[in-house]
C-alpha positions as CSV (number, residue, x, y, z in Angstrom):
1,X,29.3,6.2,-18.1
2,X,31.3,7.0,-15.2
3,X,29.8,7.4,-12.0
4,X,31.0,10.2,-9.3
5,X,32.8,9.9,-6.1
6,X,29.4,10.8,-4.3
7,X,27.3,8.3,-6.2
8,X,30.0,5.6,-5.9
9,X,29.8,6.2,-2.4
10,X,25.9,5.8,-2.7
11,X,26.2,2.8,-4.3
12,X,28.1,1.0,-2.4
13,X,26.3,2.1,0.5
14,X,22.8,0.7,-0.7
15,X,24.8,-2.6,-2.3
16,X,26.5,-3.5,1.4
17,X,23.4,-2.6,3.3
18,X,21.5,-5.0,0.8
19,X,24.0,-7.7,0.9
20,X,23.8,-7.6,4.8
21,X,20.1,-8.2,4.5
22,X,20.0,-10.5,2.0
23,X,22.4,-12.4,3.9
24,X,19.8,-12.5,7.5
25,X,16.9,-13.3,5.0
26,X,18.5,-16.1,3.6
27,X,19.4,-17.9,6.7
28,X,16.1,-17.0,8.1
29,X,14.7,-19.0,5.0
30,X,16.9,-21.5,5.7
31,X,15.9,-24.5,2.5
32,X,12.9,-21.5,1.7
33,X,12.9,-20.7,-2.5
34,X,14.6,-17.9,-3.6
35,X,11.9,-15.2,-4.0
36,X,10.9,-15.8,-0.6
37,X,14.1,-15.0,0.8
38,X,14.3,-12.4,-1.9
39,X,11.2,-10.7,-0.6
40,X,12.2,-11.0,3.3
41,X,15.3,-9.1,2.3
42,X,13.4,-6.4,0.5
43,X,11.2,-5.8,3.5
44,X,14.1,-6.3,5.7
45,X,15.8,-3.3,3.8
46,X,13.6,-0.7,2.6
47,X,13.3,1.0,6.5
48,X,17.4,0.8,7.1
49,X,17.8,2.4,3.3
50,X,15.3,5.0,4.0
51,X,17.1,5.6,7.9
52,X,20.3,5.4,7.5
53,X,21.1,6.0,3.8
54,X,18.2,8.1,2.9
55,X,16.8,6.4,-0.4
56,X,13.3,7.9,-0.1
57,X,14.1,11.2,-0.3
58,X,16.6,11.6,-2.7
59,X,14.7,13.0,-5.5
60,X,12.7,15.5,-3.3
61,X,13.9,18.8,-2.1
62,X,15.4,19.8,1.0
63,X,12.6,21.8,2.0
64,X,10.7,19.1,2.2
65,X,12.7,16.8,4.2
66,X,14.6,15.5,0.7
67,X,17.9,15.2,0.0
68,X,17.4,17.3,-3.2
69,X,19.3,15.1,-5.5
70,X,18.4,14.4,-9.3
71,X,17.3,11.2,-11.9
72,X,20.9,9.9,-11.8
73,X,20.9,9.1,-8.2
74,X,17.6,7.9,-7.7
75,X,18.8,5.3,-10.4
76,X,22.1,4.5,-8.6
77,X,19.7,3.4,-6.0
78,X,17.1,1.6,-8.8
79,X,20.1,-0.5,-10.3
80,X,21.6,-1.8,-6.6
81,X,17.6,-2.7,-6.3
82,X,17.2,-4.3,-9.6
83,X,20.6,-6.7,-9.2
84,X,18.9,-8.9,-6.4
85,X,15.3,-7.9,-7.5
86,X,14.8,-6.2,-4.0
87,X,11.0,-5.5,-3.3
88,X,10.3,-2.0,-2.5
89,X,8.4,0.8,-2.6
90,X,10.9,2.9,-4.1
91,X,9.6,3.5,-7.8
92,X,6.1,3.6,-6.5
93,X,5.9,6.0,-3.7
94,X,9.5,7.9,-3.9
95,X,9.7,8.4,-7.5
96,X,6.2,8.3,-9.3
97,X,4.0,9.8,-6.3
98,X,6.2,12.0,-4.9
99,X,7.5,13.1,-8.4
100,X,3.8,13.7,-9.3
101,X,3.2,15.8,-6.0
102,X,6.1,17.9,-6.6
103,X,4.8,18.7,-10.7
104,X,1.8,19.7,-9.7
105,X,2.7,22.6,-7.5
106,X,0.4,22.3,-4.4
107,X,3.2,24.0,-1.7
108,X,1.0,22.8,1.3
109,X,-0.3,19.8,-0.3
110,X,3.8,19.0,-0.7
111,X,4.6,20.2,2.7
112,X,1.8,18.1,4.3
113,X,2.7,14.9,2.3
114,X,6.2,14.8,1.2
115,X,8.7,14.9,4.6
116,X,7.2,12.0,5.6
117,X,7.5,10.0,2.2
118,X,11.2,11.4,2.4
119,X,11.8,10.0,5.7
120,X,10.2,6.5,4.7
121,X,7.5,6.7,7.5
122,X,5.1,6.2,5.1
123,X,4.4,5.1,1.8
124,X,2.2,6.7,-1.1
125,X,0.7,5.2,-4.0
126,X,-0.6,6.9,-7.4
127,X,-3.8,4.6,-8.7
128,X,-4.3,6.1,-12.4
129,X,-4.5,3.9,-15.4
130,X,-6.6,1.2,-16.9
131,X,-7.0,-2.3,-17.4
132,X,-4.9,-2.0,-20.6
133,X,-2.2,0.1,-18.9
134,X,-1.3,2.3,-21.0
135,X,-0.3,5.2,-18.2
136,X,-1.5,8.0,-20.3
137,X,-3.6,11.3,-19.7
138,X,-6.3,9.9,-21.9
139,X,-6.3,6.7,-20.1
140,X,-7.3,7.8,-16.6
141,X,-9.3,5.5,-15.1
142,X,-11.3,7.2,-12.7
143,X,-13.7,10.3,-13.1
144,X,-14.6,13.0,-10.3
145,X,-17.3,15.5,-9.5
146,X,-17.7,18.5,-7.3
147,X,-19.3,17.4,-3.5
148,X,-20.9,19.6,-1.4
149,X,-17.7,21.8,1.1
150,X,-15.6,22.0,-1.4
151,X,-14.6,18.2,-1.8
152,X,-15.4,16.0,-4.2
153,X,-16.2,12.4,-5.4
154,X,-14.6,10.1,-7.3
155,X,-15.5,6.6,-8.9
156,X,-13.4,4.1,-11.0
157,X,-11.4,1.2,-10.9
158,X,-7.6,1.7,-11.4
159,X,-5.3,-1.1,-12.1
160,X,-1.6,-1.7,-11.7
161,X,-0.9,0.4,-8.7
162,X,2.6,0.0,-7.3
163,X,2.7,-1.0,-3.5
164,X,-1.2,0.5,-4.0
165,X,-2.6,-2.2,-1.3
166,X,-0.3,-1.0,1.7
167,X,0.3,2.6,0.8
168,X,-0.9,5.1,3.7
169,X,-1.1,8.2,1.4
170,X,-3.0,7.2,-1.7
171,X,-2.9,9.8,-5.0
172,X,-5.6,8.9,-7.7
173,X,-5.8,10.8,-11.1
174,X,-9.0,11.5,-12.2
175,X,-11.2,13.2,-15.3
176,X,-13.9,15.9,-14.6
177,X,-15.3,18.4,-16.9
178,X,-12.3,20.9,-16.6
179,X,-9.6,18.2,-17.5
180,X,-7.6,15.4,-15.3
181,X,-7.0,16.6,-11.7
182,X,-4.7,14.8,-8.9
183,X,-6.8,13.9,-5.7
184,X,-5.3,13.0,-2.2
185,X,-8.0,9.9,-0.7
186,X,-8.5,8.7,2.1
187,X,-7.5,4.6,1.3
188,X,-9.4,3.5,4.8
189,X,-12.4,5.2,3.9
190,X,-15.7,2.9,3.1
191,X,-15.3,4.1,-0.8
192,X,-11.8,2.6,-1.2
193,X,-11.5,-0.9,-2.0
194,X,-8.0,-1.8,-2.4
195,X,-7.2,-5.7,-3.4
196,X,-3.6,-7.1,-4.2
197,X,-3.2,-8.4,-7.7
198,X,-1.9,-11.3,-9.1
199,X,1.3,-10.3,-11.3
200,X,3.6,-12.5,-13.1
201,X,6.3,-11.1,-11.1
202,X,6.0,-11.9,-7.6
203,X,8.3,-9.2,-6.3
204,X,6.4,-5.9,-7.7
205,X,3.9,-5.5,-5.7
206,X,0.0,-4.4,-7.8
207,X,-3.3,-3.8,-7.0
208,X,-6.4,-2.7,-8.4
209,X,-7.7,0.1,-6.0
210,X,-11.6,0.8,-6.7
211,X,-13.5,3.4,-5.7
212,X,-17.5,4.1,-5.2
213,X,-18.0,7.2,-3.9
214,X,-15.3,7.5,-2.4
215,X,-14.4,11.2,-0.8
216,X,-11.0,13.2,-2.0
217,X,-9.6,16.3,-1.7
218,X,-7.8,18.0,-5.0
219,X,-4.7,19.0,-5.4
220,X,-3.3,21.9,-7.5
221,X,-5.0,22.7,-10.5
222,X,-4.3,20.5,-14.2
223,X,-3.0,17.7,-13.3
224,X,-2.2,16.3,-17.1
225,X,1.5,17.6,-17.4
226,X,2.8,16.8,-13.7
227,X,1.7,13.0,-14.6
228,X,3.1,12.5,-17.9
229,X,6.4,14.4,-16.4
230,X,6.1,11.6,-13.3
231,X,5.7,9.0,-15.6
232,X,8.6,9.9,-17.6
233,X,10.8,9.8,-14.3
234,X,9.2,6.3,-13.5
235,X,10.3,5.3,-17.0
236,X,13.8,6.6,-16.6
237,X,13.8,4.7,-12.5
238,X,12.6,1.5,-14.2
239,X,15.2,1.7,-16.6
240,X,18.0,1.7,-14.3
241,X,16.7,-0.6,-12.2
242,X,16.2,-3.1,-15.5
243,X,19.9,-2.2,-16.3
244,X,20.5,-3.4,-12.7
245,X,18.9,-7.1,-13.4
246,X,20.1,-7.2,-16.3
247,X,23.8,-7.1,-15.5
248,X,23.4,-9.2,-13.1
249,X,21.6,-12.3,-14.6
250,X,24.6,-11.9,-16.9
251,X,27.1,-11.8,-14.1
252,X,25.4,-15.1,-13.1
253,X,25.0,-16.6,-16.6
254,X,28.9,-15.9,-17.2
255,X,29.7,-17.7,-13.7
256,X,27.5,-20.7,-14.4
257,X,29.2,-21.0,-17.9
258,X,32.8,-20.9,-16.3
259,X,31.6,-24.1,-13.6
260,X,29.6,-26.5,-15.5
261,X,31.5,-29.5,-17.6
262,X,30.1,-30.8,-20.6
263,X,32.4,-32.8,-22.7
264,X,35.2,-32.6,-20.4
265,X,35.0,-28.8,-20.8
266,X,33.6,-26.4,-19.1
267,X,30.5,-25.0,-21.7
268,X,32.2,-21.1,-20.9
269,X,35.2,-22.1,-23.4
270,X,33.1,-22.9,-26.4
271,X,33.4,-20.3,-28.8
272,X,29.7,-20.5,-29.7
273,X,28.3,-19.4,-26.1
274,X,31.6,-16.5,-25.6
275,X,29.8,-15.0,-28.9
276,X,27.0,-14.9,-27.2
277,X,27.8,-13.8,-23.7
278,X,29.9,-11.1,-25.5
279,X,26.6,-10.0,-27.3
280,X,24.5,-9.6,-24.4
281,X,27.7,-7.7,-22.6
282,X,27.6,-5.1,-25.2
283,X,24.1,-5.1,-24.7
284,X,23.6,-4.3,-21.3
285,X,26.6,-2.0,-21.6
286,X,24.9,0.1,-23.9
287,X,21.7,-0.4,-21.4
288,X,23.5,0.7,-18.8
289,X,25.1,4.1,-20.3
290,X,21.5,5.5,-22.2
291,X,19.8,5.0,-19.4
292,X,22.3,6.9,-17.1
293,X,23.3,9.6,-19.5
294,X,19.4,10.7,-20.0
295,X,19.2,10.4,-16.3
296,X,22.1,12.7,-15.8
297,X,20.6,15.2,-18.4
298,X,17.2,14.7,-16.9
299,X,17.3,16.5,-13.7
300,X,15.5,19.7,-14.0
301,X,12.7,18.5,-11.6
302,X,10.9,22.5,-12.0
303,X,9.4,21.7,-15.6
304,X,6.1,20.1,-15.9
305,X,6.1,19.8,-19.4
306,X,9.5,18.6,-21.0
307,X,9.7,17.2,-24.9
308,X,13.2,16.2,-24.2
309,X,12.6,14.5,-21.0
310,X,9.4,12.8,-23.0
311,X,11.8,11.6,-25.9
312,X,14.5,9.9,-23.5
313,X,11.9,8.4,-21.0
314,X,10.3,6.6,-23.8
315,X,13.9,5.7,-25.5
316,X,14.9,4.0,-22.3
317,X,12.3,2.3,-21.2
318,X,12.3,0.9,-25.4
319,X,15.6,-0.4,-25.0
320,X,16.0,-1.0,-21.4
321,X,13.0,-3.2,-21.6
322,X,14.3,-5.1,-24.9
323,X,17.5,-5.4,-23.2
324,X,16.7,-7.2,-19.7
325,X,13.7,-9.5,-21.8
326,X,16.6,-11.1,-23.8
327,X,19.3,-11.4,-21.5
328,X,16.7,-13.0,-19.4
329,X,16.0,-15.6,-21.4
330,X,19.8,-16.3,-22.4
331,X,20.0,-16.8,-18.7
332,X,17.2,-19.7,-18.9
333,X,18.8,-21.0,-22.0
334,X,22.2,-21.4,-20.8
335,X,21.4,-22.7,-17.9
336,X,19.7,-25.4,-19.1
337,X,17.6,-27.6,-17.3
338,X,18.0,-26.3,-13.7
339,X,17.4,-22.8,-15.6
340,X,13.4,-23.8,-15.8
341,X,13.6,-25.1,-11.9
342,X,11.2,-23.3,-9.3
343,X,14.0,-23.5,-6.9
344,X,16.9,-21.5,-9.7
345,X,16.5,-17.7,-9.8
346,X,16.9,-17.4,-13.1
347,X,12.8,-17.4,-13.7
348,X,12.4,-14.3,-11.5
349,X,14.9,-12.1,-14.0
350,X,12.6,-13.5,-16.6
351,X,9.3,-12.6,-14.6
352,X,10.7,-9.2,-14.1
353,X,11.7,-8.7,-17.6
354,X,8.0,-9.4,-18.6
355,X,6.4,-7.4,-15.5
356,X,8.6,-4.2,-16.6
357,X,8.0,-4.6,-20.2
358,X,4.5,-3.2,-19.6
359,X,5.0,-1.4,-16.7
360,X,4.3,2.1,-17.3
361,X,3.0,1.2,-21.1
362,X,4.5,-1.3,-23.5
363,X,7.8,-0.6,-25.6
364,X,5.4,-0.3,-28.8
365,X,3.2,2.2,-27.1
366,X,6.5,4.1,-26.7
367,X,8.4,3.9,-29.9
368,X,5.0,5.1,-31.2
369,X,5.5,8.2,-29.1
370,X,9.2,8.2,-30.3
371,X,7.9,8.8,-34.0
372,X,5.3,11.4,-32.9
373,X,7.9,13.4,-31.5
374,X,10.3,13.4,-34.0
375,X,7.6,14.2,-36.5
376,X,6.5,16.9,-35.1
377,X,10.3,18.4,-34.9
């Protein structure tokens, strides 16, 4: 899928500006592993990309300090941040939080909260599902109740929260009697427990945010449709940013193929591993133009409650998902031996690949959903 003069320009914007900091980070680190350098060029980044390319507030509205853009830009951006595995807080607080504000139709809640998420002076996190992570309505893992003033309470334990231990605007999802409703905490009160969690993938930042008592205010009114239609923008953001790593583990595979001798040839001219390589081109080809054409077709952000967007989100993140796992571990296996090394990068493509698998719920868990929807057609 062909990409327009206005998000070429956006692209090569974010990919220089990354490149640059990439570049500091890496002399900084000097004989430092790779992830290390990897995350001081993610943190290095995320403020210039929100200053002087305006990353954060693509997908919010102009009213609100935004650029107003759609899906497909916000995963221009997601795929220049997949390719070097950049740590930031843009699928957590610009896409999912901010995505969820804007569903759920709270004007001042949205006016109080979202110009500064847009201009990247602060971050916001959404704490909503479970221990088994299955991002769904019925999987909410906190409950509220009515407090004296018009406020309320709310108690849980919510896991997998994206940049949840920094955030400075925290968004938690919680059941009482009426339904689910979307609360804006506090996260420095006493209630609020935030801890950092240990993830497979070092550069996604988790965190299991509890609360006991803990003091919120609510925001709009049902809050069951603005999350699924968040999640489904998450899902379509994750999968761009998949299609992102994906290319370029191959991009490196295909370059470590064409320089190492084995034989007296180098292994790239054996027919066996071109078969291969062309495979995984196909496949992150294909990757690459699903995931772009539903974000293209996706950008009605007025809808809380989309079938459509549901059936593409959960396509995507299926294949997307299938597609980065496997070219992630072609990249170990035709590496070799230095593939399995601490100090090669090919293990954090893997430990991304397996991080995003279940991110936002598990491909299963989706093609399940898939099947529901068509049924019901």
């Amino acid at each position: 899928m062909n990409l327009t003069a206005e998000q070429e320009d956006l692209r090569d914007a974010v990919r220089g500006l990354l490149a640059a900091a990439g570049s500091a980070a890496g002399s900084a680190a000097g004989s430092a592993a790779g992830s290390a350098a990897g995350s001081s060029a993610g943190e290095e980044a995320w403020p210039r990309l929100c200053r002087e390319v305006g990353v954060a507030g693509l997908g919010i509205p102009e009213c609100y300090g935004g650029a107003g853009a759609g899906p497909a830009e916000t995963g221009v951006v997601m795929e220049e941040l997949g390719r070097d595995l950049t740590p930031s807080p843009m699928l957590g607080s610009a896409v999912l939080a901010a995505q969820a504000l804007l569903a759920i139709g709270d004007d001042a809640a949205c006016g109080r909260l979202l110009p500064a998420i847009a201009d990247g002076s602060a971050t916001a996190a959404l704490a909503w599902t479970t221990r088994a992570g299955r991002w769904d309505v019925e999987d909410v893992a906190c409950v509220s109740r009515p407090f004296g003033g018009g406020g309320w309470e709310l108690d849980g334990e919510a896991h997998y929260v994206l940049d949840g231990e920094g955030a400075d605007v925290l968004l938690v999802a919680a059941r009482d009697p009426t339904g689910v409703g979307l609360f804006e905490v506090d996260p420095v009160q006493d209630g609020v427990r935030r801890t950092a969690a240990a993830a497979m993938d070092a550069t996604r930042r988790l965190a299991v945010v509890r609360l006991a008592g803990a003091r919120g205010q609510r925001i709009g009114g049902d809050a069951a449709s603005a999350l699924r239609y968040a999640r489904d923008l998450a899902c379509l953001a994750l999968a761009a940013e998949q299609v992102g790593a994906a290319r370029r583990a191959l991009d490196l595979t295909v370059g470590y193929t064409m320089t190492r001798v084995q034989f007296g040839r180098v292994i790239g001219s054996f027919q066996a591993l071109q078969h291969r390589l062309a495979d995984l081109h196909v496949l992150v080809e294909s990757a690459r133009s699903l995931a772009f054409a539903f974000a293209s077709g996706s950008g009605d952000s007025s809808s809380g409650e989309a079938p459509a967007l549901g059936l593409r989100a959960a396509a995507v993140k299926v294949y997307c998902s299938e597609v980065l796992m496997r070219t992630a571990a072609e990249m170990i296996q035709l590496h070799g031996a230095i593939g399995i090394t601490w100090e090669h990068q090919a293990h954090r493509y893997l430990k991304r690949a397996h991080g995003g698998l279940h991110l936002f719920g598990p491909p299963a868990q989706h093609a399940a959903a898939i099947a529901a929807i068509l049924i019901d057609r």
